[in-house]
N, C-alpha and C positions, 0 to 999 in steps of 0.2 A: 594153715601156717601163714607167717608174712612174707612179703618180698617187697624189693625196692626194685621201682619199676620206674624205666622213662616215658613220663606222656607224651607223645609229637608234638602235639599242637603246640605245648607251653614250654619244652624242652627245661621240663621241672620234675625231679625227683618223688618219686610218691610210695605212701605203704599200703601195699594193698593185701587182703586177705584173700585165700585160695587156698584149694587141697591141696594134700601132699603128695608130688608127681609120685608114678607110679611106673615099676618098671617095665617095657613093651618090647625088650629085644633081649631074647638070653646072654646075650653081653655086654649088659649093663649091670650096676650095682647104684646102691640107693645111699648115699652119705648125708649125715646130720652134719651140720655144717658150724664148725667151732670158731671160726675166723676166717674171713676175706677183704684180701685188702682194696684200698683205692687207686687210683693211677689218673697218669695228665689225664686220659683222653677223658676222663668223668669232669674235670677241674672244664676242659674248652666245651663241654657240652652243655656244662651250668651256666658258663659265661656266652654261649649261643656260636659260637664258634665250631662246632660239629655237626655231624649230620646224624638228628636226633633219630630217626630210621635207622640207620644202622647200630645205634648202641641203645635200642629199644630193650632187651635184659643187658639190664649191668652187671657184668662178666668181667672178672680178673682174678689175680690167684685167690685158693681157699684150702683148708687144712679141716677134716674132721672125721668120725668116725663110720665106718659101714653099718648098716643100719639091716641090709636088705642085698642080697645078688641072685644074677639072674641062674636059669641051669647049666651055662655053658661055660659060669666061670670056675676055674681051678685055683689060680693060685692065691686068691685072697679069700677070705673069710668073713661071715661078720663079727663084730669088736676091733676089726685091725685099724689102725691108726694108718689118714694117706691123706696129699694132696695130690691136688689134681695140676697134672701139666698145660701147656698151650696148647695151642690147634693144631691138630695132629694132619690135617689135611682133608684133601677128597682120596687122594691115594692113586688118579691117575693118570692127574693132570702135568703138565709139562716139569712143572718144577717140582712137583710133588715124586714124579720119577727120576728126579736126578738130588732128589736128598735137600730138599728146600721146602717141607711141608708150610712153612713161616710164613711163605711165597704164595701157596696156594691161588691157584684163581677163583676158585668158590668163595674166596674167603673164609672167613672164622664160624665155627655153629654158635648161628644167632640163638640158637631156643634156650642153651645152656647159663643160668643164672645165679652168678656164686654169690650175691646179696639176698639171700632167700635161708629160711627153717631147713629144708632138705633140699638136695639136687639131684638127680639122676643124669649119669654121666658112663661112658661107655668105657671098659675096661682097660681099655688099650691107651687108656689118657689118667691113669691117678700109678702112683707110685708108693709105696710103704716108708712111713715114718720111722726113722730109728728109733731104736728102744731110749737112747741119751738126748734125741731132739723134740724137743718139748711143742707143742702143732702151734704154738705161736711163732717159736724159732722158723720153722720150715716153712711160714710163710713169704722168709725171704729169696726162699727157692727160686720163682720167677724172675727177679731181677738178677740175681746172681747165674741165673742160665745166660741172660744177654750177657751179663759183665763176660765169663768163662766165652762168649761166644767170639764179643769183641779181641777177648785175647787171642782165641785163635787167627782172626781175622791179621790183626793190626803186627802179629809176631812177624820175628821173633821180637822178644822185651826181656833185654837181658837186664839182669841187676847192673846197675850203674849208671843208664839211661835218665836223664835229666824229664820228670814229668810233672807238665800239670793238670791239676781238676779243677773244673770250673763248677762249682755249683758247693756245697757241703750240708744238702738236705742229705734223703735216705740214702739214694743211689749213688750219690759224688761220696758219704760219710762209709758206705760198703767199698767202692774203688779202693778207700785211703785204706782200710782194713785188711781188704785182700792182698793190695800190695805191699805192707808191711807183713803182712805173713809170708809173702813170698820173698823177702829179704828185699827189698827196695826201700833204699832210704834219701835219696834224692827226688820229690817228691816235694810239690807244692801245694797248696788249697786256697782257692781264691771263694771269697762269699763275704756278708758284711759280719761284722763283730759277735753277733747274738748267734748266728751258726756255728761260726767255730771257735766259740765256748765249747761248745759241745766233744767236738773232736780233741781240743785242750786233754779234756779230763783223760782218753786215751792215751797219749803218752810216747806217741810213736817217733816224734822230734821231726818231723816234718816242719817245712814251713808255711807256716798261717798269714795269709797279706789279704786286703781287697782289693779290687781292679785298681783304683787311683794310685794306690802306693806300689803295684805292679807296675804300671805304665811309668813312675816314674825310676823305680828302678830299673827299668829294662833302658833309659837314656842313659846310664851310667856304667852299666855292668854287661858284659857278654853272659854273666849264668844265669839272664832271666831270658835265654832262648832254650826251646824247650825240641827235644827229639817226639815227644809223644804229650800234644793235649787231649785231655778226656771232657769233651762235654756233656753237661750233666744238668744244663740249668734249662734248656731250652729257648732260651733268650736270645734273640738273633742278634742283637749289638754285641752281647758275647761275644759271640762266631765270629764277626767281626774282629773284634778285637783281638783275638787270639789269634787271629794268623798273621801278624805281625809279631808274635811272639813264636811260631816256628822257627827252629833250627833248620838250614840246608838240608833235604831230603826226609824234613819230620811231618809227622801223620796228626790230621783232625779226624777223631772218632767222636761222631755226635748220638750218643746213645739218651737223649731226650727228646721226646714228642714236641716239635712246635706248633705253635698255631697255623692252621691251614693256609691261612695268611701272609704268615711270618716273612720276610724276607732277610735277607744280608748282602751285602755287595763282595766281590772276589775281582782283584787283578787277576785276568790269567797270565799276562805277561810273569808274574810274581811265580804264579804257581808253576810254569814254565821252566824259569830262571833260576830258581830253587830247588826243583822237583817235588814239588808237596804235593799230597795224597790228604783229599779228604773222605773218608768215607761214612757210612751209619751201618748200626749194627739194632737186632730185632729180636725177637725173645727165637729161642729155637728148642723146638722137643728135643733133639738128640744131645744137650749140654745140660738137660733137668738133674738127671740122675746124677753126675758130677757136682751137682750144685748140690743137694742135697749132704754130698759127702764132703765140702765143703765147709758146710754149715757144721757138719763132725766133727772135721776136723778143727775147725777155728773155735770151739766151745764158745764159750760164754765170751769172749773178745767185742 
């Protein structure tokens, strides 16, 4: 089979052939692998910006069929349609016993690589596809577990709440989706013109601006301050820029990977003065399952 592998040295993508792993622990199963997607931290590791050691198998979500399980599993079958969750943890480390497997201090299992023909991956990390979500759809499960996570975080978010997204790629173009499903119609999206075209064709009457005609409408109108920004771009002048456009007492959720690099400057006096909260949010196994139902419920949206 092939897989896409990171060489250290060159911190360049490669296809390399090898067997088809093989299952070694009665609780595993064997998936043929229909789709996986990409994410930042592949984008900073091409532009050399990561640490090519750690994302030596390129690992993120994937969607596909059981192929193979081992003898101790029950509830799945082979033919059944699943994607696999995040990192489930070590199980008994600090955070990992207080409900934070995200957190883990082992970090993530390196050996597991969703860019490959098959994966062998352990049961207690893939979840079953509905029978209406189609394994392309339910690769948006991983993101939509952070978004569902952030919400919990950043609540309550009541309808009426004045919000913006900064970014209108996948993740900023999911926020605008989710939260028009959930009855929120105030509701900004900041990106340049060719992004949100795209969101356009949805329909949900939000308003569509880029940063420059933001900035300048926020010298003339109190309703371009915002109770809730959602970052989405990873871009630290963003960040910046956006907290000037909180509201008294409004929350920065940065739910984008930046460059290890990256910086942005914060008045604390500001964030003091105002009471603003900025926090980040991180994919978490206990909001998968929700996400998937989700993806159900918002059909074809």
């Amino acid at each position: 089979m092939q897989s896409l592998t990171v060489i250290p040295e060159t911190k360049k993508f490669e296809l390399v052939d090898g067997p088809v792993p093989k299952i070694t622990r009665p609780d595993q199963v064997l998936i043929k692998v229909a789709y996986a997607g990409f994410y930042e931290s592949g984008l900073h590791l091409l532009e050399g910006n990561a640490d090519s050691e750690r994302l030596f198998h390129f690992r993120h979500e994937l969607s596909g069929t059981i192929m193979d399980i081992g003898n101790e599993v029950k509830h799945f079958k082979k033919g059944d349609r699943v994607t696999v969750g995040p990192n489930a943890g070590c199980g008994s480390c600090l955070f990992c016993r207080s409900g934070r497997p995200y957190s883990c201090l082992l970090g993530s299992d390196s050996t597991i690589g969703t860019w490959a023909s098959f994966v062998v991956v352990p049961v207690t990390r893939i979840y079953k596809v509905p029978d209406n979500v189609t394994l392309q759809q339910v690769l948006l499960t991983k993101p939509l577990s952070q978004l569902i996570n952030a919400l919990q975080i950043a609540g309550p978010i009541t309808v009426g709440m004045k919000i913006l997204i900064t970014g209108a790629g996948i993740l900023g173009s999911l926020w605008a989706q989710v939260l028009y499903h959930q009855g929120h119609r105030q509701v900004t999206v900041i990106d340049n013109h060719n992004k949100l075209d795209s969101l356009k064709r949805n329909n949900t009457g939000f308003t569509l601006t880029t940063r420059d005609e933001l900035k300048k409408r926020e010298k003339t109108s109190s309703s371009y301050y915002f109770d809730l920004v959602v970052e989405t771009s990873g871009d630290p002048s963003v960040m910046e820029q956006v907290m000037s456009h909180l509201q008294k007492g409004g929350k920065l959720c940065c739910c984008q990977m930046a460059s290890p690099n990256a910086e942005f400057s914060v008045y604390p006096f500001e964030v003091f003065m105002r009471e603003l909260k900025i926090f980040s949010v991180n994919e978490n196994c206990f909001s998968f399952q929700a996400g998937i139902r989700l993806i159900e419920a918002m059909g074809n949206r």
